[in-house]
MARMIBA-725124 format. One line per 5 residues: number of its first residue (from 1); their letters; for each residue x, y, z of N, C-alpha, C. Coordinates in Angstrom, 3 decimals, padded with zeros to 6 digits. Atoms other than C-alpha are relative to their C-alpha. Layout:
NUM> A> X,Y,Z,X,Y,Z,X,Y,Z  ...
This chain:
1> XXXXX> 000.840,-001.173,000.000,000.000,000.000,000.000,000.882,001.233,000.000  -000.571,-001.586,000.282,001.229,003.527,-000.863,-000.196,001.015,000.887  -000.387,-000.867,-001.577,002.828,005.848,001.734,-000.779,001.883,-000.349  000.179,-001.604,000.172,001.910,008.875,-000.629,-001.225,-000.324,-000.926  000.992,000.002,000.757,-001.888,009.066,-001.462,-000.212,000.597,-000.692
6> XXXXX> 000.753,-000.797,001.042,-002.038,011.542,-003.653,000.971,-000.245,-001.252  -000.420,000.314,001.249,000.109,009.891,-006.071,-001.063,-000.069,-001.212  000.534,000.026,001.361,-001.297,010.042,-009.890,000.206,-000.997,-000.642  -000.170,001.645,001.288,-001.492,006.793,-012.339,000.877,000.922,-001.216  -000.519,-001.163,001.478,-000.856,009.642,-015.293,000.383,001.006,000.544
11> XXXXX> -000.217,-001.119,-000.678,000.985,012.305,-013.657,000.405,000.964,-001.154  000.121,-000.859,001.236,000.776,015.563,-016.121,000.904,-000.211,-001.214  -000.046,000.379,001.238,001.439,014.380,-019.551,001.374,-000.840,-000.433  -000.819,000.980,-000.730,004.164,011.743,-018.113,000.004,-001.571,-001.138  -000.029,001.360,000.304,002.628,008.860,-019.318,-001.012,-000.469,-000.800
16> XXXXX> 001.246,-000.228,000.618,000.328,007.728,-022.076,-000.796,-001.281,000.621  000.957,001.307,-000.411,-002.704,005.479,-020.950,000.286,-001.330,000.249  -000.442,001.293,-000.246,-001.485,002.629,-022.153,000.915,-000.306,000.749  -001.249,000.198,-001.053,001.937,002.843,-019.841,-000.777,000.100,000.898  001.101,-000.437,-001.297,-000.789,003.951,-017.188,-000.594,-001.421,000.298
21> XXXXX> 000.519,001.270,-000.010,-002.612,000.693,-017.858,001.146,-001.024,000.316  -001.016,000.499,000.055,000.327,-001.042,-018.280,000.551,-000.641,001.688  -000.751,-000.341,-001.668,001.776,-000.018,-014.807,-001.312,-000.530,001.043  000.653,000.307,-000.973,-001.554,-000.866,-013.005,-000.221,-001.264,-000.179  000.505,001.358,-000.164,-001.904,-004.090,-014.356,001.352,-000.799,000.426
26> XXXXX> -001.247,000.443,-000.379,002.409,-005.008,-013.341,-000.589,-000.140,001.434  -000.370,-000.345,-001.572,001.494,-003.521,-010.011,-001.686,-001.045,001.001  001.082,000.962,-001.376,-002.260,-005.216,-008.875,-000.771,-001.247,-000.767  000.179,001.305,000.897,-002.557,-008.334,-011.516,-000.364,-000.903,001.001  000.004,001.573,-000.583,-001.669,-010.921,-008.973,-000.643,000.454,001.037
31> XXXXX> 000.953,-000.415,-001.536,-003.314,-009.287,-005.957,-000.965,-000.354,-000.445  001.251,000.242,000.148,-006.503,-008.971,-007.609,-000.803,-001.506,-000.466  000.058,001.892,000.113,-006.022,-012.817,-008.852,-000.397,-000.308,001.301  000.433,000.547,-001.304,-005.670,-013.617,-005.512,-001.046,000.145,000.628  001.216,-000.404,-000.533,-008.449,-011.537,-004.195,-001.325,-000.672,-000.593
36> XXXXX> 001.376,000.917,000.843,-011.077,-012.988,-006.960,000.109,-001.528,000.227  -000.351,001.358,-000.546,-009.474,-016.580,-006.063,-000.758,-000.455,001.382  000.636,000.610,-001.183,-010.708,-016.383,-002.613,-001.266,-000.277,000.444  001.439,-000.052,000.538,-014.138,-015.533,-003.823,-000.363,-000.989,-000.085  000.301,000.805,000.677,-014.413,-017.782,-006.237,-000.026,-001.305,-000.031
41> XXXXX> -001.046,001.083,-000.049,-011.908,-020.514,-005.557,000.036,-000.861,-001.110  -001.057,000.795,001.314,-010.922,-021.374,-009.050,000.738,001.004,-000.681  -001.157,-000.699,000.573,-008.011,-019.828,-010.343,-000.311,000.457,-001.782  000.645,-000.168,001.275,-008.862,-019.863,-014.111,-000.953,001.130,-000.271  001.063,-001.189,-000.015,-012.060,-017.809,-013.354,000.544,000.990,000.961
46> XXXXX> -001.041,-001.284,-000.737,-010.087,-015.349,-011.256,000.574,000.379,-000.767  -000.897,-000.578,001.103,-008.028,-014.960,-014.069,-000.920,000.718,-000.928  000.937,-001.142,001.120,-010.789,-014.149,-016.385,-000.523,000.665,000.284  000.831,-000.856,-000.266,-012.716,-012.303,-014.257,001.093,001.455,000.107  -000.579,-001.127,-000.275,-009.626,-009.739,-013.158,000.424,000.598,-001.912
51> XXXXX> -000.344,-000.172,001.435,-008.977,-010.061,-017.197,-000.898,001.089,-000.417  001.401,-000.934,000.902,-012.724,-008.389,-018.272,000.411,001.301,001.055  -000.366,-001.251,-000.688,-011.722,-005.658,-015.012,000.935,000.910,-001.007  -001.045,-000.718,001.072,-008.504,-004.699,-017.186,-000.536,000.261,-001.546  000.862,-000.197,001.716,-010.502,-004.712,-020.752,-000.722,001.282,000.450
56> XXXXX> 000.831,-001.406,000.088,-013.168,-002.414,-019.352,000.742,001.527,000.511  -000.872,-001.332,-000.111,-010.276,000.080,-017.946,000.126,000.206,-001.289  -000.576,-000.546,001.517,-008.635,000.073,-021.300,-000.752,000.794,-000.622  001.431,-000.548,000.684,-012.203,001.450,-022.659,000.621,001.650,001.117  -000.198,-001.834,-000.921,-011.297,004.874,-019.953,000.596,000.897,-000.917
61> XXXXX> -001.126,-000.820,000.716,-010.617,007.874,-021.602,000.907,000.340,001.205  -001.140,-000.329,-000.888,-007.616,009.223,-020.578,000.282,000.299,001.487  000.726,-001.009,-001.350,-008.822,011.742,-017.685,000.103,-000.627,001.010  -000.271,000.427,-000.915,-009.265,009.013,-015.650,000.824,-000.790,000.640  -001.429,000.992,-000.641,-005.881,007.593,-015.076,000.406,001.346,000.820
66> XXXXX> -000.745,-001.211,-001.238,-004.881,011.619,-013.345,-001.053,-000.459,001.235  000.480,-000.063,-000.998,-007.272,010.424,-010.679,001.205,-001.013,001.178  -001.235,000.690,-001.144,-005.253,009.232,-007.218,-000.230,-001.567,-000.044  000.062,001.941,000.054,-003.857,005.726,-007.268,-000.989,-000.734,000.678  001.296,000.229,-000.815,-006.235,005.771,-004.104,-001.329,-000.881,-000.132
71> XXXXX> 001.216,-000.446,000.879,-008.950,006.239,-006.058,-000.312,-001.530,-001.033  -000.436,001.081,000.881,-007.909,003.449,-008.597,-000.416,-001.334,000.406  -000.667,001.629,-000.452,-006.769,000.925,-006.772,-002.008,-001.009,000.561  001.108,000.481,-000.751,-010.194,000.960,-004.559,-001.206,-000.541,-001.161  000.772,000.632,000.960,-012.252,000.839,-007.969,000.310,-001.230,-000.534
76> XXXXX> -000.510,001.396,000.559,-009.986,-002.524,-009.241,-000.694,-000.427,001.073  000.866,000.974,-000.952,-011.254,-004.091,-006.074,-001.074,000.057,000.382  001.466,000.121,-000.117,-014.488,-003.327,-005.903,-000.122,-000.498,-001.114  000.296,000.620,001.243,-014.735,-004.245,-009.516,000.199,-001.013,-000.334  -000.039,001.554,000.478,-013.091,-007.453,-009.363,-001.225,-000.278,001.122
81> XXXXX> 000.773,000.257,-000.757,-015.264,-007.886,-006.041,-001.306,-000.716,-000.576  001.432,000.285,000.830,-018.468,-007.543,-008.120,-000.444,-000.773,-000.900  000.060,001.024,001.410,-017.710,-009.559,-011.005,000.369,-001.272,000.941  -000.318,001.111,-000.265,-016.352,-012.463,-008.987,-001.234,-000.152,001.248  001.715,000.504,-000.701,-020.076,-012.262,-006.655,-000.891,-000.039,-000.809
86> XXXXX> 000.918,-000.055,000.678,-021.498,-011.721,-009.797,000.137,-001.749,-000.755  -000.014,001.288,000.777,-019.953,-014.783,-011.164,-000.402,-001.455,000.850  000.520,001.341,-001.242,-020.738,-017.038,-007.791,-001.454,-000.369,-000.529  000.970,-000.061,000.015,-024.073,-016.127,-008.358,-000.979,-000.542,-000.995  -000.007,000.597,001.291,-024.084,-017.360,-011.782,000.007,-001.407,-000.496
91> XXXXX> -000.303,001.551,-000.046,-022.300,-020.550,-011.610,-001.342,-000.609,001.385  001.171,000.558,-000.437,-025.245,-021.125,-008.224,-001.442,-000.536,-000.785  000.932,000.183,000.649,-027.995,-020.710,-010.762,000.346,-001.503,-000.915  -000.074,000.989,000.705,-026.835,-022.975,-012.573,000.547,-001.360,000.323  -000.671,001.502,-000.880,-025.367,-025.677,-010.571,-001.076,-000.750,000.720
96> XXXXX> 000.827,000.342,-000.927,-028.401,-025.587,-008.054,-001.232,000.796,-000.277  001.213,-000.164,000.491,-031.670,-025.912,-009.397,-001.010,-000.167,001.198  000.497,000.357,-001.328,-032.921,-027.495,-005.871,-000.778,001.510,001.045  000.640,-001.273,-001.417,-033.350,-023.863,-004.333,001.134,-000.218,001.244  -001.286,-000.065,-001.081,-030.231,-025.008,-001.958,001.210,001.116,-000.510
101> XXXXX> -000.732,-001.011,000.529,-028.083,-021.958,-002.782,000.968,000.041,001.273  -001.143,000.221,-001.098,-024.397,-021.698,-000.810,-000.393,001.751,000.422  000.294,-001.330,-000.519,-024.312,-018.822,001.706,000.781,001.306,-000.880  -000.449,-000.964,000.645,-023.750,-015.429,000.138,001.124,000.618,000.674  -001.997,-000.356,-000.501,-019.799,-014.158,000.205,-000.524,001.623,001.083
106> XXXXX> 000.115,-001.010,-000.892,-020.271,-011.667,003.506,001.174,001.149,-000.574  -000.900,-000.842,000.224,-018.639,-008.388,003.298,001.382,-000.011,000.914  -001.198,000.030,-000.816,-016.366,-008.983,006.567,000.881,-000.932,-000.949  -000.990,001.113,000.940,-014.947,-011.994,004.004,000.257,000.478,-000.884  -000.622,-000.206,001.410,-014.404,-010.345,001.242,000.981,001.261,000.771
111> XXXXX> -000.775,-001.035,-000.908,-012.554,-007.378,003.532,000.527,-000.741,000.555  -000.584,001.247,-000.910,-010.784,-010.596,004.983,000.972,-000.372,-001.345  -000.764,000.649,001.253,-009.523,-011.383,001.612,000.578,000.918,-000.732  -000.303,-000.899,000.858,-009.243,-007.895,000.143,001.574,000.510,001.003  -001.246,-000.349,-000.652,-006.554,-007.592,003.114,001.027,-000.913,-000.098
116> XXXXX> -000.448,001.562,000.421,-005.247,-011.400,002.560,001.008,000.404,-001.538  -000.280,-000.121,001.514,-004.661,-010.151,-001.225,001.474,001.406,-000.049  -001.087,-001.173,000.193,-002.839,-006.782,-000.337,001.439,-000.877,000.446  -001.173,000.575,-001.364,-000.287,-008.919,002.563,000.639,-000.967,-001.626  -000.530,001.070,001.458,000.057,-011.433,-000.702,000.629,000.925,-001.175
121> XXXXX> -000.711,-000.771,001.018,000.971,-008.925,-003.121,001.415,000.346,000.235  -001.484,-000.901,-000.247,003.830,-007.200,-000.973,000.767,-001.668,000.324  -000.656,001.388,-000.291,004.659,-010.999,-000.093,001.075,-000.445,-001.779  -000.236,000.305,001.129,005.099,-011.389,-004.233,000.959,000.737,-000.113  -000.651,-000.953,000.352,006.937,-008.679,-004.822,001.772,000.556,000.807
126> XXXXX> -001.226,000.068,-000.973,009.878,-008.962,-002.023,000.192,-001.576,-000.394  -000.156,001.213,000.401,009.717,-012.811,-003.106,000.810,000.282,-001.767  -000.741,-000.236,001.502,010.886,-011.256,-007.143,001.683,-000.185,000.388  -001.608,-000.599,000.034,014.177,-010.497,-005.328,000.535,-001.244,000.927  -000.678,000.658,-000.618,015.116,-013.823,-003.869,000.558,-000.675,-001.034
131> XXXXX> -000.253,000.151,000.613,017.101,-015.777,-005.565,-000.803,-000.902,-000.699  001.328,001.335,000.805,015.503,-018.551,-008.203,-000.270,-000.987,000.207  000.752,001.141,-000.635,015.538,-021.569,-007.038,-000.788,000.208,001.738  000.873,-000.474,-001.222,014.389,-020.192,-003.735,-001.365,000.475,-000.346  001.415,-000.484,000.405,011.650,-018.041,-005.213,-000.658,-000.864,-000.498
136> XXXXX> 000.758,000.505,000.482,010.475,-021.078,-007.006,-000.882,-000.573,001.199  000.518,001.093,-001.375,010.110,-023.390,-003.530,-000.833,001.019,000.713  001.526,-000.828,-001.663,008.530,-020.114,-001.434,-001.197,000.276,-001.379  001.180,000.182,000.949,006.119,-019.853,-004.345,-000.941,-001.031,-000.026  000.564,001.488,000.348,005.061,-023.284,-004.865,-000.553,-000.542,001.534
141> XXXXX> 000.184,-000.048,-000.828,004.964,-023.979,-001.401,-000.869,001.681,001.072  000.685,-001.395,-001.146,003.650,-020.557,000.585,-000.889,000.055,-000.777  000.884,-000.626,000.481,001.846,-019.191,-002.246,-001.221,-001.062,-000.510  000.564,000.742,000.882,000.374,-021.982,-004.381,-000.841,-001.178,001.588  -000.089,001.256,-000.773,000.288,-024.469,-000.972,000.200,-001.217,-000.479
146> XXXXX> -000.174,001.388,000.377,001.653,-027.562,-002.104,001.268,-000.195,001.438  -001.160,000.568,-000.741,003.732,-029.587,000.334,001.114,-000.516,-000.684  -001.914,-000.081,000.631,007.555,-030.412,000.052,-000.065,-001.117,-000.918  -000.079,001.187,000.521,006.923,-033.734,-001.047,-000.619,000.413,-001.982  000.809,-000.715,001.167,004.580,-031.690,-004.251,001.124,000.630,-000.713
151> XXXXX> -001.432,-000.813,000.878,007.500,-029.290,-005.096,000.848,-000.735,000.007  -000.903,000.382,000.668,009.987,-031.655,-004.968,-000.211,-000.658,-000.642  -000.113,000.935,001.369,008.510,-033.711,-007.411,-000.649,001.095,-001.104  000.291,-000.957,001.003,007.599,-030.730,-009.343,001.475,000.412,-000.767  -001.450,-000.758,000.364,011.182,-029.336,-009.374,000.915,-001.074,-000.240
156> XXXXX> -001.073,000.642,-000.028,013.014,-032.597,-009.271,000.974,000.061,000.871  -000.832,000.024,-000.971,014.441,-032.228,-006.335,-000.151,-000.901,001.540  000.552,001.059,-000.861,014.783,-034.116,-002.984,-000.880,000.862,000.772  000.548,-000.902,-000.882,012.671,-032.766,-000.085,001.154,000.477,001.147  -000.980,-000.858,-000.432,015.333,-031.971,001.896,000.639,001.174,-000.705
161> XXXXX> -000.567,-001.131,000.530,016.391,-029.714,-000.795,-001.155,001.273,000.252  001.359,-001.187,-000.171,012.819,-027.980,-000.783,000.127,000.497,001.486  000.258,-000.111,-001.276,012.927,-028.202,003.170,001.267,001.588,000.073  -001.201,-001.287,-000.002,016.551,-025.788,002.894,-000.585,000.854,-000.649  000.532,-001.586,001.170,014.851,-023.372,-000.113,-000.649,000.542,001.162
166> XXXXX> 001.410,-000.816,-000.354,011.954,-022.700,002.054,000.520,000.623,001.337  -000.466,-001.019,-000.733,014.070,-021.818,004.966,000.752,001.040,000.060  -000.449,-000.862,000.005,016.166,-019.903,003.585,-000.837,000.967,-000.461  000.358,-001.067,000.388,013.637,-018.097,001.703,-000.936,001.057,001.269  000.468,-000.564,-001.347,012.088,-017.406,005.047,000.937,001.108,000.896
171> XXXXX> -000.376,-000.964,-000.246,014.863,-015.567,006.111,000.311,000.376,-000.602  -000.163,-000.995,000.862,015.379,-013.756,003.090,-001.183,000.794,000.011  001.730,-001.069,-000.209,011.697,-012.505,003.348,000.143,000.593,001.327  000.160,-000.619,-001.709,011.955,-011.602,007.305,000.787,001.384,-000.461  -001.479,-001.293,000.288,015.227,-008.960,005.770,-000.900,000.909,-000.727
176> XXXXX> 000.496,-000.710,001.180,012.738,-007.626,002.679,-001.201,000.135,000.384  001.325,-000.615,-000.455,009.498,-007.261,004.570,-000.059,000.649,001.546  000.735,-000.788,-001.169,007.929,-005.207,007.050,000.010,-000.845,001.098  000.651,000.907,-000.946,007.783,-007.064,010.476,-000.870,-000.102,-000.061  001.597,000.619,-000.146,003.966,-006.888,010.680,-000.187,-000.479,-001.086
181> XXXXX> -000.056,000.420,000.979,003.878,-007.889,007.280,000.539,-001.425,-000.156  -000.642,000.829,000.049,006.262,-010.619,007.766,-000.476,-001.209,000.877  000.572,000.774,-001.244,004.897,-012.073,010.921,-001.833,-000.651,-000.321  001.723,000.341,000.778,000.673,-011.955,009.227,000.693,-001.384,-000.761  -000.282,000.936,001.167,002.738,-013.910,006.381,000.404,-001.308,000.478
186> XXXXX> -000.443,001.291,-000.076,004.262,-016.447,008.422,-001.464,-000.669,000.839  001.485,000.916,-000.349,000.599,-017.240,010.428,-000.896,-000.523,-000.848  000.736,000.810,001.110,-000.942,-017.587,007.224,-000.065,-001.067,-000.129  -000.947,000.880,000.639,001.495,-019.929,006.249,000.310,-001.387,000.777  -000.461,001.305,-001.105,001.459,-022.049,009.003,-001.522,-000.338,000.766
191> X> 001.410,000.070,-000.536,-002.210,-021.488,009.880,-000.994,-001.097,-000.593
């Protein structure tokens, strides 16, 4: 999250749209994956749903990329929000003809996930800078959840090798994140 709110997406005639677009979809792609993931819980449709979010920006005239990242950011997540309750709601109709319909996604849960998604983003993004075979194991393992025994037959490796990645990448993340940040990430992770 951004220390200076009144940052600009397009700051005066800086950047054209598409770099504007560009830059917001580098910076909240995988968050908002994640966030529509927890919704939804299929990855695929998280993908397409944060996909149609980024299509209907592209449609913005310009104008509204000078509005504050603030501003932005809060419309991507309400917008994936909507489309991924719009799409629950969708796949119910059609799954469950019975009239048994699953309980509707509460707002404390989706504000449970929309905070889940931010902690995961800055988690991604301090994870770019470890090295590679490390970043693969805290990926595969933290992010994805697969156990050691999963990544090392993903990677070809033994589990003792995965068991070393994942600690070291643990203290390479403790150095590159925030304590409170770091500490949420490891209860997740172990929760």
């Amino acid at each position: 999250m951004d220390d200076n709110k009144n940052h600009k997406i397009l700051p005066a005639d800086t950047k054209s749209p598409a770099d504007s677009l560009k830059e917001l979809f580098y910076t909240y792609h995988k968050k908002l994956v994640y966030f529509s993931m927890q919704i939804v819980g299929d990855q695929s449709l998280a993908d397409d749903l944060v996909q149609e979010v980024f299509i209907h920006i592209s449609q913005w005239p310009a104008s509204n990329f000078y509005r504050e990242e603030d501003y932005i950011r809060n419309y991507l997540y309400k917008a994936v929000k909507n489309q991924s309750i719009n799409a629950l709601k969708g796949q119910q109709k059609l799954m469950d003809k019975s009239g048994d319909l699953q309980e509707p996604v509460q707002d404390t849960t989706v504000l449970h996930h929309l905070i889940q998604s931010e902690l995961v983003g800055m988690v991604y993004e301090a994870m770019e800078s470890l090295p590679e075979g490390c970043r693969t194991v805290a990926e595969l393992a933290y992010l994805e959840g697969k156990n050691n025994k999963e990544v090392a037959e993903i990677l070809g490796v033994t589990v003792n090798t995965v068991k070393t990645q994942k600690q070291r990448s643990l203290k390479l993340l403790r150095l590159r994140l925030n304590p409170e940040v770091f500490m949420t990430f490891v209860i997740l992770i172990n929760g």
